[in-house]
C-alpha positions as CSV (number, residue, x, y, z in Angstrom):
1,X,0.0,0.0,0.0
2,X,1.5,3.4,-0.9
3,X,1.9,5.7,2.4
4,X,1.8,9.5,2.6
5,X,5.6,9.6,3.5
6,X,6.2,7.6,-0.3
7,X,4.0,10.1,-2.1
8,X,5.8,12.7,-0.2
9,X,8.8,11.1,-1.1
10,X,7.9,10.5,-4.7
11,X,7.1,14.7,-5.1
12,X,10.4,15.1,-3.5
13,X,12.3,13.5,-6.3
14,X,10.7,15.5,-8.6
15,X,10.7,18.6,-7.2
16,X,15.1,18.0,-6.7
17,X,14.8,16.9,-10.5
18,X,13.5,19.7,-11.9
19,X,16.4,21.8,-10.3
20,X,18.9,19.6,-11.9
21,X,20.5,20.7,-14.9
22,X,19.9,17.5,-16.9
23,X,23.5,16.7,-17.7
24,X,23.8,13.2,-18.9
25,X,27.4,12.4,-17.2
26,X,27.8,14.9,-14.4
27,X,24.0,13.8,-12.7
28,X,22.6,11.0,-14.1
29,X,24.0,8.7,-11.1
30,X,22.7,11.0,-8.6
31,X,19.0,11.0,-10.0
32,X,19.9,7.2,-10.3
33,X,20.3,6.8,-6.3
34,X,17.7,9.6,-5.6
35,X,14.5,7.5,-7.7
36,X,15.5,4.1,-5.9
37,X,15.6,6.5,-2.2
38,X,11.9,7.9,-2.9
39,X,10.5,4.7,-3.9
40,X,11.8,3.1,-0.2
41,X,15.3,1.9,-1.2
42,X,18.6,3.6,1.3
43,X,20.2,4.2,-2.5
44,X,20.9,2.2,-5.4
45,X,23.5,0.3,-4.0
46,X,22.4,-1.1,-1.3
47,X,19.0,-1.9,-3.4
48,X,21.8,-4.3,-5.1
49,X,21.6,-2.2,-8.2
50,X,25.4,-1.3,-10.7
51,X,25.9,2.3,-12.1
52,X,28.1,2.0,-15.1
53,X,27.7,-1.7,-16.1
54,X,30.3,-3.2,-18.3
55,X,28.3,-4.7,-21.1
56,X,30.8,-6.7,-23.7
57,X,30.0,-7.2,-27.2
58,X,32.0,-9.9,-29.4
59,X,34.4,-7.8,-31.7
60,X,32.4,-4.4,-30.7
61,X,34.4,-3.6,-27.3
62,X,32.4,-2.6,-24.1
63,X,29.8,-0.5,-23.5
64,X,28.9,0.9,-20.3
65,X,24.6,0.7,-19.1
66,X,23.7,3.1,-16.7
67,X,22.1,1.3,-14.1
68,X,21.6,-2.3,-14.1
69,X,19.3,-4.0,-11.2
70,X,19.0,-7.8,-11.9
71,X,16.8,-9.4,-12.5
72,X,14.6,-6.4,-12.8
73,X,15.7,-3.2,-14.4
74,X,17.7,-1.9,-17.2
75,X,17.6,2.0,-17.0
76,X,19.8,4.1,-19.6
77,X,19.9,7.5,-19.0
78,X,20.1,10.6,-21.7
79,X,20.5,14.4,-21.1
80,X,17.4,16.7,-20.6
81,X,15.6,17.2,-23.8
82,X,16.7,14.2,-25.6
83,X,14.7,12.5,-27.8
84,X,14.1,9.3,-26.1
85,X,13.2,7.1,-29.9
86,X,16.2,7.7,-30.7
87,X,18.2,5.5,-28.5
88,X,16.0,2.8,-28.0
89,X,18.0,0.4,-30.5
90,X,20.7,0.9,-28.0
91,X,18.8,0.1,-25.3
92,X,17.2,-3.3,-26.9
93,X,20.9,-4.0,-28.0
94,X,22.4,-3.9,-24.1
95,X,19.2,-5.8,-23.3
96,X,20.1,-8.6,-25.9
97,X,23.5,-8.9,-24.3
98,X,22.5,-9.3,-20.3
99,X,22.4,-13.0,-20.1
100,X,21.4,-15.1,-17.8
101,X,18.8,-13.2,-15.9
102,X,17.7,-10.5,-18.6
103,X,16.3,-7.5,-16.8
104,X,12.3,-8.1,-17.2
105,X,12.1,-3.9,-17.3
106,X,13.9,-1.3,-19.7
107,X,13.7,2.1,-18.9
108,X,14.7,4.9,-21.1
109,X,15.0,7.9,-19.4
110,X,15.9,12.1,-19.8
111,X,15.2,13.6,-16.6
112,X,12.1,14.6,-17.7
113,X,10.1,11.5,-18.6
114,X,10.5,7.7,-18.3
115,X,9.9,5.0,-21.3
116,X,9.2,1.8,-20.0
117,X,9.8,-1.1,-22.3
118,X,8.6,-4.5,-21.7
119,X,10.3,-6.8,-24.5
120,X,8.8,-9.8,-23.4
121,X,5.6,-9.0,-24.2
122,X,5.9,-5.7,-26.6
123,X,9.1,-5.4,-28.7
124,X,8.9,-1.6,-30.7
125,X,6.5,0.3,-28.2
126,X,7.1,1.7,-24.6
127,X,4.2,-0.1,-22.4
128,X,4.6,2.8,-20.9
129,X,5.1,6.7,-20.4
130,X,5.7,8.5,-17.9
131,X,6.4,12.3,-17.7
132,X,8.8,13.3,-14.2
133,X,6.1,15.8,-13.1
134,X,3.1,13.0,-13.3
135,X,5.5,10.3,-11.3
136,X,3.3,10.9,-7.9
137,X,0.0,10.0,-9.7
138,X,1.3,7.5,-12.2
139,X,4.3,6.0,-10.2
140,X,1.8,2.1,-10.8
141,X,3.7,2.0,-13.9
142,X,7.3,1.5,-12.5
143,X,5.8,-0.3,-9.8
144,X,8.9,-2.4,-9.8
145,X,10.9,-0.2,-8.2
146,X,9.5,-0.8,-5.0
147,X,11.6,-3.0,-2.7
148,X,8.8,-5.6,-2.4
149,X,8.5,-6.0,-6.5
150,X,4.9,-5.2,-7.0
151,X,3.5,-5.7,-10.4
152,X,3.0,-2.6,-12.6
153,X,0.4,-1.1,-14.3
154,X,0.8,0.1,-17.6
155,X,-1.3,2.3,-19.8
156,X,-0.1,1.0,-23.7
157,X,0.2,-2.7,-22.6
158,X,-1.1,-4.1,-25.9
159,X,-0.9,-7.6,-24.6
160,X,-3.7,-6.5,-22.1
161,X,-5.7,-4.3,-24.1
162,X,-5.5,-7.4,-26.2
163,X,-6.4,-9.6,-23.4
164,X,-9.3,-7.8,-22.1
165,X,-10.5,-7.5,-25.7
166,X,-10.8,-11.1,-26.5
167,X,-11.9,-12.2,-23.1
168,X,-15.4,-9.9,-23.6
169,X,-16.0,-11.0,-27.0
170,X,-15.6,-14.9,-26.5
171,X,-18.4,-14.7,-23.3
172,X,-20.7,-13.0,-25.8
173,X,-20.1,-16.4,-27.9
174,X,-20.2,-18.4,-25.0
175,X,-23.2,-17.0,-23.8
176,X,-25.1,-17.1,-26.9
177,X,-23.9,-20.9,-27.1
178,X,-24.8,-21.7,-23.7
179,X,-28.5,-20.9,-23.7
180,X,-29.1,-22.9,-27.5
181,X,-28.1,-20.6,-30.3
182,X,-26.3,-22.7,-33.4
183,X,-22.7,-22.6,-32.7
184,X,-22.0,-21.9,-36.1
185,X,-24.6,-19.2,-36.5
186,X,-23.0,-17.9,-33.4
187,X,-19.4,-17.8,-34.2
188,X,-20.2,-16.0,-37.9
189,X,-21.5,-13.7,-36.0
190,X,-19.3,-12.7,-33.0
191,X,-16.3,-12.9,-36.0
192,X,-18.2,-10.4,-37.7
193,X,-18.3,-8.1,-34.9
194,X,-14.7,-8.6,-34.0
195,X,-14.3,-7.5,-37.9
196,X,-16.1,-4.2,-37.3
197,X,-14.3,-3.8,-33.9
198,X,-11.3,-3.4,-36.1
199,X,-12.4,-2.1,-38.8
200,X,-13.6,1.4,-36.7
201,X,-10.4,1.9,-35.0
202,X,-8.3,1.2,-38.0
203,X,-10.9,3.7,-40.8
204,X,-12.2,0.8,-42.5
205,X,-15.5,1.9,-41.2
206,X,-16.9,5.3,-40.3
207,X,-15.3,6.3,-36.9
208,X,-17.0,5.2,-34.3
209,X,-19.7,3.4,-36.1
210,X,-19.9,-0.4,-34.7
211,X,-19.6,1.1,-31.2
212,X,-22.5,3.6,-31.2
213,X,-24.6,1.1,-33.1
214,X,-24.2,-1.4,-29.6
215,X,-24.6,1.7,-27.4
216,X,-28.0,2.3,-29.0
217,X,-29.0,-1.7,-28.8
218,X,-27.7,-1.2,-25.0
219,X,-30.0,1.6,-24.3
220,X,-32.7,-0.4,-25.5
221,X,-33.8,1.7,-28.5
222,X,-33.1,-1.0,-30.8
223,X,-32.2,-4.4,-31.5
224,X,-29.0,-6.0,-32.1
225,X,-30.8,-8.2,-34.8
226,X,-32.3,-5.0,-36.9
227,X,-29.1,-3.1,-36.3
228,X,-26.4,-4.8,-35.8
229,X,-27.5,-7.0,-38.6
230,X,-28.5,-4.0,-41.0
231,X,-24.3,-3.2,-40.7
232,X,-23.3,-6.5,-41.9
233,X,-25.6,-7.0,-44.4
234,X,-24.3,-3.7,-45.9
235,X,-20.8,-4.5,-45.4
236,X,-21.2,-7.5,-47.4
237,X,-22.9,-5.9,-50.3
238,X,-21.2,-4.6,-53.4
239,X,-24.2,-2.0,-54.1
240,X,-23.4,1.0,-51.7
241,X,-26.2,2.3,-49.8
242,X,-27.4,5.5,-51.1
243,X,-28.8,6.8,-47.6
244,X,-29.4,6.0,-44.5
245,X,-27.7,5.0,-41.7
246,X,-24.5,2.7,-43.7
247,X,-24.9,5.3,-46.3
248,X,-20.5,5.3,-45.9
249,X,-19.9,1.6,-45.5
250,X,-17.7,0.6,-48.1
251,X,-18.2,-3.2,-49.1
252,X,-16.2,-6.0,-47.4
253,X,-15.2,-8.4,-49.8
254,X,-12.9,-10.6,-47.5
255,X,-15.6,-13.6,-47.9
256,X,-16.4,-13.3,-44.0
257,X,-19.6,-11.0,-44.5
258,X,-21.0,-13.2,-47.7
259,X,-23.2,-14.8,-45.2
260,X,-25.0,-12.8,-42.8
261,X,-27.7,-14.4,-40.2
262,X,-27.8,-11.4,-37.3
263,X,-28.7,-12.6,-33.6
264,X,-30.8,-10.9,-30.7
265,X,-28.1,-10.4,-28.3
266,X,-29.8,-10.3,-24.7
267,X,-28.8,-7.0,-22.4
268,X,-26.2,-9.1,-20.8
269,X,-24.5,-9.9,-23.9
270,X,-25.4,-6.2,-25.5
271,X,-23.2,-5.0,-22.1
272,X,-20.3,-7.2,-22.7
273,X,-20.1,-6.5,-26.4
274,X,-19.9,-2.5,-25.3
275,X,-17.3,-3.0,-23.1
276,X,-15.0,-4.8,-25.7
277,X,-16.1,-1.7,-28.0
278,X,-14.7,0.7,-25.4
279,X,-11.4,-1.0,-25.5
280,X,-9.0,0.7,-28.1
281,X,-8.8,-2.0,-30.9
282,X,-5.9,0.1,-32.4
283,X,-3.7,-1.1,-30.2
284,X,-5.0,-5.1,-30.0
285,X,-2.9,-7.7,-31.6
286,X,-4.4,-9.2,-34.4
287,X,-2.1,-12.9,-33.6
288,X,-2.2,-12.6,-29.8
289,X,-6.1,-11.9,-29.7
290,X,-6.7,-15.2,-32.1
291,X,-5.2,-17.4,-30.1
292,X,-6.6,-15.7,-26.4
293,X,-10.1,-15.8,-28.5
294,X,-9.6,-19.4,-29.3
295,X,-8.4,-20.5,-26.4
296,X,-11.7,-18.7,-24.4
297,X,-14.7,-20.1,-26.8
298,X,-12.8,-23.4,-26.8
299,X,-13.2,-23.5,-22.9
300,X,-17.3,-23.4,-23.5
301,X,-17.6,-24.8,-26.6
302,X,-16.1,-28.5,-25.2
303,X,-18.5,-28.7,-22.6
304,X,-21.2,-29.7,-25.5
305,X,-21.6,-32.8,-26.7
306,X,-20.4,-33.5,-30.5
307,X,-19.1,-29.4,-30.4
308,X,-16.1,-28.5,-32.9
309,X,-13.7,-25.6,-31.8
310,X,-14.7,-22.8,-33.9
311,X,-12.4,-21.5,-36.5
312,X,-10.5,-17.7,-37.1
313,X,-9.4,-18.4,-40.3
314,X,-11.7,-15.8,-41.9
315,X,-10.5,-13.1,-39.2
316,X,-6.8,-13.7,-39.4
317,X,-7.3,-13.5,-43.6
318,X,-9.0,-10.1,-43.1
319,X,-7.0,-8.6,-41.1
């Protein structure tokens, strides 16, 4: 549980920061030892951490990290105003070279805002950001930094937005499964919307489109079988609609919206199929979610006698 005295502590830090010139040689190791004192460490040292560590590459000499805390932490510091993308080939690069016991964290950092990398679960993108001046409210996201390791929170981990994503749209199958709906009518359809969930967030539909269509069914001002269905009827057809409401739905002609058989979604399933709306498919992973989808309808779809796993063939083509 985070005290008073370690938000105190935290807003400390920042404030003895932001006085620092941002020198890359002359104070890096000092705001080194001063972030491991506010989040409960006595200094970098004894939290078992290395300032300067060697790192040796065959036939490329040695290179020298900036702080290395096994097994948790790689952290390579850059002057104040430094373009943080820039180095983050150098970063992976030590990374490659610490074995055993990889850091699971990589931190780039220039005084002024931390990039947290994850690479065993997000290779090119931070999971994380975190400007100096927001450390005391958003400190969840170097989390393990605290002597007792706690688990972080991050606000671009793909692998959960991806997670959360499929886990909402496969009990919408389940459900609709569970209480006697054809399991094939069923998967086309929940595909379908996992299509247009997509498609909104990457402009292959109008902006916003999919996701206001469920809020409306959720509000009870229509039904998921007149709606929802209207959408994929359009998006399979190769004769634009002149007006209406899919007056700007271009045609889908990926095979998976040849066949269109909508389903009245009941307000339980209506609710779970807006909250995978609200997540922000631009950042789901097209691989990871098939096989976290597969994995959850596969759970439900044994317990019935004589049930075959659904395929995401026709999603893993479209996309």
């Amino acid at each position: 549980m985070l005290t008073n005295e370690t938000v105190e502590s935290l807003r400390g830090f920042v404030d003895y920061s932001r006085s620092l010139e941002g020198d890359e040689k002359g104070e890096a190791q000092v705001f080194c030892d001063r972030l491991f004192r506010a989040f409960g460490h006595e200094g970098y040292k004894e939290a078992g951490a290395t300032l300067e560590y060697r790192v040796r590459k065959k036939g490329k000499g040695t290179k020298f990290a900036d702080l290395l805390w096994r097994p948790r932490l790689l952290l390579e510091m850059k002057k104040r105003g430094e373009k943080l993308e820039r180095h983050y080939s150098q970063a992976f690069d030590y990374w490659l070279q610490l074995v055993p016991q990889r850091p699971r964290y990589v931190v780039l950092c220039n005084f002024d805002e931390f990039w947290v990398y994850d690479f065993d679960t997000q290779l090119e993108d931070p999971v994380d950001k975190v400007a100096l001046v927001d450390l005391p409210d958003r400190y969840a996201a170097l989390n393990f930094l605290f002597p007792d390791d706690r688990e972080p929170q991050f606000g671009n981990n793909r692998v959960a937005v991806t997670r959360a994503a499929a886990d909402k749209v496969a009990r919408v199958f389940n459900s609709t499964v569970a209480r006697g709906e054809d399991r094939g009518v069923a998967q086309r359809f929940v595909l379908q919307c996992v299509v247009a969930l997509f498609s909104e967030d990457f402009g292959l539909l109008p902006s916003g489109l999919f996701t206001a269509l469920v809020d409306e069914c959720r509000q009870g001002r229509a039904s998921t079988y007149d709606l929802i269905g209207g959408l994929f009827r359009q998006m399979g057809s190769s004769r634009t609609a002149r007006g209406g409401r899919f007056r700007n739905v271009e045609y889908f002609n990926g095979g998976i919206f040849e066949e269109t058989e909508p389903i009245e979604l009941n307000p339980d399933e209506v609710a779970l199929l807006a909250e995978a709306a609200s997540e922000n498919w631009g950042k789901v992973q097209p691989q990871i979610f098939g096989t976290l989808f597969q994995s959850s309808m596969d759970e439900a779809v044994l317990e019935l006698p004589g049930s075959q796993a659904p395929s995401l063939a026709p999603v893993c083509g479209f996309l």
